[in-house]
C-alpha positions as CSV (number, residue, x, y, z in Angstrom):
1,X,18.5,-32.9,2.8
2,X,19.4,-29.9,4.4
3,X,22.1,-28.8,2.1
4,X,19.7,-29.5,-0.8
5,X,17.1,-27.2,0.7
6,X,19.7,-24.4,1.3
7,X,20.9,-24.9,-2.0
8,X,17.6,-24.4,-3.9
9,X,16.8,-21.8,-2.0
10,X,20.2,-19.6,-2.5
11,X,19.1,-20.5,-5.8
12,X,15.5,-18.6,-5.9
13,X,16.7,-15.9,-4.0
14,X,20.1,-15.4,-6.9
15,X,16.9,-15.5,-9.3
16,X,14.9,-13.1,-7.7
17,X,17.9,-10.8,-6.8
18,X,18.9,-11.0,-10.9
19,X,15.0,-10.6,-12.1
20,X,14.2,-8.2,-14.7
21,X,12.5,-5.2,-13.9
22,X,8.4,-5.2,-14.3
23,X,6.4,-3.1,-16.2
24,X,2.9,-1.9,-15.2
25,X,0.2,-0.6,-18.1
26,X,-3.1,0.7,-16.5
27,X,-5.7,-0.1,-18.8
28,X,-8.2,3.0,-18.3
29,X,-11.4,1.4,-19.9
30,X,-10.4,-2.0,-18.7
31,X,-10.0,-1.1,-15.0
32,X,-6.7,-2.9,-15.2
33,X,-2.9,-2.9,-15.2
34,X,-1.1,-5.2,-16.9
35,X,2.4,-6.5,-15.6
36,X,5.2,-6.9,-18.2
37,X,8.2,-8.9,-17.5
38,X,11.0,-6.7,-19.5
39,X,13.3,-9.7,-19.8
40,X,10.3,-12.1,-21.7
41,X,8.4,-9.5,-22.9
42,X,5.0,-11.2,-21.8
43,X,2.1,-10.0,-19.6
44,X,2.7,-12.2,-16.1
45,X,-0.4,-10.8,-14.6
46,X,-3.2,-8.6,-14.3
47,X,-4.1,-6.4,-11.2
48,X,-7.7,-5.8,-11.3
49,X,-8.5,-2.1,-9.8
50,X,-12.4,-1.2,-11.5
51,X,-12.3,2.1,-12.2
52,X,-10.7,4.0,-14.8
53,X,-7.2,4.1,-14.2
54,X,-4.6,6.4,-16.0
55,X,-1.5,7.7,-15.0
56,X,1.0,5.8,-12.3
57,X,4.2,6.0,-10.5
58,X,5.9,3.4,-8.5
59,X,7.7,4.4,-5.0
60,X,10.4,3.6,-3.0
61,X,7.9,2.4,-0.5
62,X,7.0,-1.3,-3.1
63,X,4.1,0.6,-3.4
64,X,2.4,1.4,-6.9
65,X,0.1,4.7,-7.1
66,X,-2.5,4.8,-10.3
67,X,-5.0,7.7,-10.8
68,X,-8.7,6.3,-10.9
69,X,-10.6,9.0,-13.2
70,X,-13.6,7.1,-12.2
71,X,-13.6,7.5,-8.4
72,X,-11.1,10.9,-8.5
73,X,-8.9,9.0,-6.2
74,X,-5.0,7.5,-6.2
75,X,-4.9,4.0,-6.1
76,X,-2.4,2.2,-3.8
77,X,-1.0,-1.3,-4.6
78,X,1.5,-3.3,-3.1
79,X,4.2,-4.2,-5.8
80,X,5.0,-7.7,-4.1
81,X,1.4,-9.1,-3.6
82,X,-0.5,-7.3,-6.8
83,X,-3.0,-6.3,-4.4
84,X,-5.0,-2.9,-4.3
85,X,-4.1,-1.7,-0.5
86,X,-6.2,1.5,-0.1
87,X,-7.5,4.7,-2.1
88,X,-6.6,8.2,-1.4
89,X,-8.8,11.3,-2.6
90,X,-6.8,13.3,-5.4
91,X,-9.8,15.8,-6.5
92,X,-11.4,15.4,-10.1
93,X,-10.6,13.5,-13.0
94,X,-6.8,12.9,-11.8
95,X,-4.6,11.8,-14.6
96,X,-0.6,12.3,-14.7
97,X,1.3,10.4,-11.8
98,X,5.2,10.7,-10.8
99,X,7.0,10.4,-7.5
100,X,10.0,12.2,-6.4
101,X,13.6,10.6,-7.0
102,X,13.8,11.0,-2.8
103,X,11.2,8.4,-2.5
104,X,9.2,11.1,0.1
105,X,6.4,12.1,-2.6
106,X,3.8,10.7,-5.2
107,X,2.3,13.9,-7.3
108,X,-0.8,13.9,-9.3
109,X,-2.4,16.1,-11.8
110,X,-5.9,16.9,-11.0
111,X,-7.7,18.2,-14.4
112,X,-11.0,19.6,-12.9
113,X,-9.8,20.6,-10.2
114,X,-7.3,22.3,-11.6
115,X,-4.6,21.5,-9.0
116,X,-1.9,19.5,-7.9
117,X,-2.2,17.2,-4.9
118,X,1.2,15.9,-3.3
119,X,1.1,12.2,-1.4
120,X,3.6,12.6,1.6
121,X,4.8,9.0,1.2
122,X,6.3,9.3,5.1
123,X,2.9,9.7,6.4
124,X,0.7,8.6,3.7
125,X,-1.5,11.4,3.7
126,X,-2.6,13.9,0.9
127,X,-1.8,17.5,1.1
128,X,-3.7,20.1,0.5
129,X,-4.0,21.1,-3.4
130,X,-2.0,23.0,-5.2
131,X,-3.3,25.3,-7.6
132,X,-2.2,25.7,-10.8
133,X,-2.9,28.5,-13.7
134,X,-3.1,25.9,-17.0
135,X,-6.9,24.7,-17.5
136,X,-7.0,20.6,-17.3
137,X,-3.3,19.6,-16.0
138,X,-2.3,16.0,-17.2
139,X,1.0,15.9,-15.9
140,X,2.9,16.8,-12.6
141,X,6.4,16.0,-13.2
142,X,8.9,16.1,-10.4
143,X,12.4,17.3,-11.6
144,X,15.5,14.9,-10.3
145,X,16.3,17.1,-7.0
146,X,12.6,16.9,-6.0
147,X,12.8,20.9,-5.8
148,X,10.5,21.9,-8.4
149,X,7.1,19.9,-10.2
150,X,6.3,20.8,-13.7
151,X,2.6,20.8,-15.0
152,X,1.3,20.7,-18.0
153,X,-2.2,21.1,-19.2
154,X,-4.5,20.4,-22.0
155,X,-6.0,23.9,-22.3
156,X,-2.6,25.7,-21.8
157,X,0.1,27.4,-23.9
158,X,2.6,27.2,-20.7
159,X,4.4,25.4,-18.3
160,X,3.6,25.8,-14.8
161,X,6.4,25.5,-12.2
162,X,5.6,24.7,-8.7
163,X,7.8,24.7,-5.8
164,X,7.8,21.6,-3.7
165,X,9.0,22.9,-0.7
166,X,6.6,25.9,-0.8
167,X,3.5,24.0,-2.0
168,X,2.7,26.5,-4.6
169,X,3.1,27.7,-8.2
170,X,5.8,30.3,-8.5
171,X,6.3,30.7,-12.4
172,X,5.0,29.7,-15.6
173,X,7.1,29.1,-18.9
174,X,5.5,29.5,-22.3
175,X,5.9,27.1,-24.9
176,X,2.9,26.7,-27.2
177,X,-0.2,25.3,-27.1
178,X,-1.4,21.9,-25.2
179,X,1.8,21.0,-23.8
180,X,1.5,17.3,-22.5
181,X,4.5,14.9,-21.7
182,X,7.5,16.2,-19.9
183,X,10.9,14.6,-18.7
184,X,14.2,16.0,-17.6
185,X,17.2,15.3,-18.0
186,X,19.5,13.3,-15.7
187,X,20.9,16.5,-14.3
188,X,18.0,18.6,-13.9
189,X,19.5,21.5,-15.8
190,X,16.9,20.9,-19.0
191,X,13.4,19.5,-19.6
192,X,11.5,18.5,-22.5
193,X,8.0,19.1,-23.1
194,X,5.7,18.2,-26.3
195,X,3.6,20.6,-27.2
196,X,1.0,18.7,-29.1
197,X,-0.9,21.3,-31.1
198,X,2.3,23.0,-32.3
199,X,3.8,19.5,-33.2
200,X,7.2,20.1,-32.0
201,X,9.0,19.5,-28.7
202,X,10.7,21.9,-27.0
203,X,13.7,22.6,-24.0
204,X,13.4,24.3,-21.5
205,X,16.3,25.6,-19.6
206,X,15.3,25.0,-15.8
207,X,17.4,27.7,-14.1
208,X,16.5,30.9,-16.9
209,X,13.3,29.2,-17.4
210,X,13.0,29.7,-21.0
211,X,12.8,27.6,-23.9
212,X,16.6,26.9,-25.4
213,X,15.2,25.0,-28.2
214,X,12.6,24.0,-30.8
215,X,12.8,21.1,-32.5
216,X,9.5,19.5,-34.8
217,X,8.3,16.4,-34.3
218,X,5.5,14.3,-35.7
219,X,1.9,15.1,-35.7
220,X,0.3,15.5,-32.5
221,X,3.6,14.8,-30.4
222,X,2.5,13.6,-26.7
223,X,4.4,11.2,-24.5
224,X,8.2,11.9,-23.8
225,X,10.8,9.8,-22.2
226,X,14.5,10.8,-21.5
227,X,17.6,7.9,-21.9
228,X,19.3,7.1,-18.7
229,X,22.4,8.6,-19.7
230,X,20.7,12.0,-21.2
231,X,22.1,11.3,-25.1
232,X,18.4,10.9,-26.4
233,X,15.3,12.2,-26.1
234,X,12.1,9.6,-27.4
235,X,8.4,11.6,-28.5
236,X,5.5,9.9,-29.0
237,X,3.5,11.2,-31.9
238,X,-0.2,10.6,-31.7
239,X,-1.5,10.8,-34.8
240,X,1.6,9.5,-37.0
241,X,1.6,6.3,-34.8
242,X,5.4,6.9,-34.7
243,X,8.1,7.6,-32.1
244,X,10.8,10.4,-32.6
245,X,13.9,9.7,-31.7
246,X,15.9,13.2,-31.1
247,X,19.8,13.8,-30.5
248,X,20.0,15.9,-27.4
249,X,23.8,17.1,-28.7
250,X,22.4,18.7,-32.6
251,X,18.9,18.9,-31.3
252,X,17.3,16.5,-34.3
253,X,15.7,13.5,-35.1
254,X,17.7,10.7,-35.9
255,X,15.1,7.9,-36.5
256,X,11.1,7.7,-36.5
257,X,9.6,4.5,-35.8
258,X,6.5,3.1,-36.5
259,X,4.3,1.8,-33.7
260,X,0.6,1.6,-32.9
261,X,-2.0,3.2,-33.2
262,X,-2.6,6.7,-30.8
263,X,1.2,6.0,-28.6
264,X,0.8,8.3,-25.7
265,X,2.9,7.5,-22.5
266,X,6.0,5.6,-22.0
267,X,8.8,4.4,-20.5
268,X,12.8,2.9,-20.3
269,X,14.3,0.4,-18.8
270,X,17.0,1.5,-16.2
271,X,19.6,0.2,-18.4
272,X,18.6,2.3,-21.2
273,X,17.7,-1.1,-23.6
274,X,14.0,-0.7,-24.1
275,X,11.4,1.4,-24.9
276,X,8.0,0.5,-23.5
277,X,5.1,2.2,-25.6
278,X,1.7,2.8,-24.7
279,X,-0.4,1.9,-27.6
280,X,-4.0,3.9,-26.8
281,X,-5.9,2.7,-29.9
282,X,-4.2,-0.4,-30.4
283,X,-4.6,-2.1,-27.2
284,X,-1.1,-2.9,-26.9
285,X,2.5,-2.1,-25.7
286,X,5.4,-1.9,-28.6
287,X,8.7,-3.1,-27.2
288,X,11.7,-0.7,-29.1
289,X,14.9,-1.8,-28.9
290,X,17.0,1.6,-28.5
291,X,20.4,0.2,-29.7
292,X,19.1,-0.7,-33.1
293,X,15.7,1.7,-33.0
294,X,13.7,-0.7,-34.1
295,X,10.6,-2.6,-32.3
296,X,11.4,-5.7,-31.0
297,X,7.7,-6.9,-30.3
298,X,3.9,-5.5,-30.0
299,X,2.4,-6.8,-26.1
300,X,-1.1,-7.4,-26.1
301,X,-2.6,-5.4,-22.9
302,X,-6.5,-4.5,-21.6
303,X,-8.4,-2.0,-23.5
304,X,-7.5,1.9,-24.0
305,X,-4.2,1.5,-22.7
306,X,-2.5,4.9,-20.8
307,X,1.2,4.7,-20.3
308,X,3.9,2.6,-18.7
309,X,5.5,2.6,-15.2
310,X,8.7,0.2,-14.7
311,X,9.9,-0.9,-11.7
């Protein structure tokens, strides 16, 4: 009896040890997020938070942090349970979420308070806010070293760079107007931003902070997401209802694909297999195999569906 008890349970804990990654979708006018299992593809749950929740990050901590808009507050949930653990005040109408690589902060983009609040993960505290030049920031993106936070903002034409270990803004890089998603790349020396009313995407270069290049994407270009290994960079284009898929070598697309309707956020699996799509207007999540570049399945989430956090 005993050795059949040990057994089985060696055996849930290989399983749980050799699980897929989850992916979290917070619904904004469903107060929800839905949980994806990226091995199945299908919704395994439903965290109910009220609310209006937008942008998240997960830590190092098993915790999950999602901007409320409703309540202008951070909501924290505990990956393991599924269970809203607290609220911590962010300032108005927070939207973009990320956390440091270091696993010591949680960063959000407060748009009418024009700032950006840091979470100190050690302590679980808020900072004091940030202030940042662009009009409306909707995204605080940390780069890999945790040294510096870029923000973008709706009613901007640049970049703002703030120093982490300074807690404040210290330069701003023009790029054209609206800039919205951002991601770096693995080694921190580039980042790319899409600068929706210009429809293209462009790279910074993080130490000269300038833009290296321009490249044009679809219409309305919003959400960005870098590959693992830094070969490809993936663009949501709002209005198109596509995805670009850019060559970081020649700087070009090299395959648009159709999704749903309004894809903002998004995110990839660690292993660099799939794409996880945020499907605003569609009230779903398309599922892009990145071998082929081709969707492998359309997820049915809550309504008005932000982006895509996996963990």
């Amino acid at each position: 009896m005993w050795r059949i008890f040990l057994t089985v349970a060696l055996s849930l804990i290989v399983t749980f040890a050799q699980a897929a990654p989850l992916a979290y979708v917070p619904n904004e006018t469903s107060g929800t997020i839905s949980v994806i299992d990226t091995e199945s593809d299908k919704v395994v749950g439903t965290i109910s938070t009220g609310g209006a929740p937008r942008g998240s990050a997960a830590g190092a901590n098993h915790k999950l942090y999602a901007s409320d808009r409703a309540d202008n507050s951070l909501i924290v949930i505990d990956r393991d349970s599924g269970k809203v653990t607290g609220r911590l005040p962010v300032g108005k109408s927070p939207e973009g979420v990320s956390a440091s690589l270091d696993g010591n902060y949680v960063a959000a983009a407060s748009e009418e308070a024009n700032a950006v609040i840091l979470i100190d993960l050690r302590t679980g505290k808020a900072l004091p806010p940030i202030p940042t030049e662009g009009k409306n920031p909707e995204h605080a993106v940390f780069s890999p070293d945790g040294r510096w936070l870029y923000v973008s903002a709706e009613e901007a034409t640049q970049v703002d760079v703030v120093d982490v270990s300074k807690r404040a803004q210290v330069a701003s890089i023009p790029v054209g107007r609206r800039p919205r998603g951002i991601a770096f790349a693995p080694d921190g020396a580039t980042a790319w931003v899409a600068c929706e009313l210009e429809g293209v995407v462009v790279e910074i270069d993080v130490a000269a902070r300038t833009v290296r290049r321009t490249v044009k994407a679809g219409a309305f270009p919003n959400g960005v997401a870098m590959h693992p290994d830094g070969s490809r960079v993936y663009v949501s284009n709002g209005r198109d209802g596509t995805v670009s898929v850019i060559d970081r070598t020649t700087a070009s697309i090299i395959a648009t694909i159709a999704v749903g309707k309004r894809p903002w956020n998004m995110a990839i699996t660690p292993d660099g297999a799939k794409l996880y799509v945020a499907n605003g207007r569609s009230d779903s999540v398309s599922v892009i195999d990145l071998d082929r570049n081709r969707v492998l399945t359309q997820i049915a989430v809550g309504k008005l569906p932000w982006g895509v956090t996996i963990r």
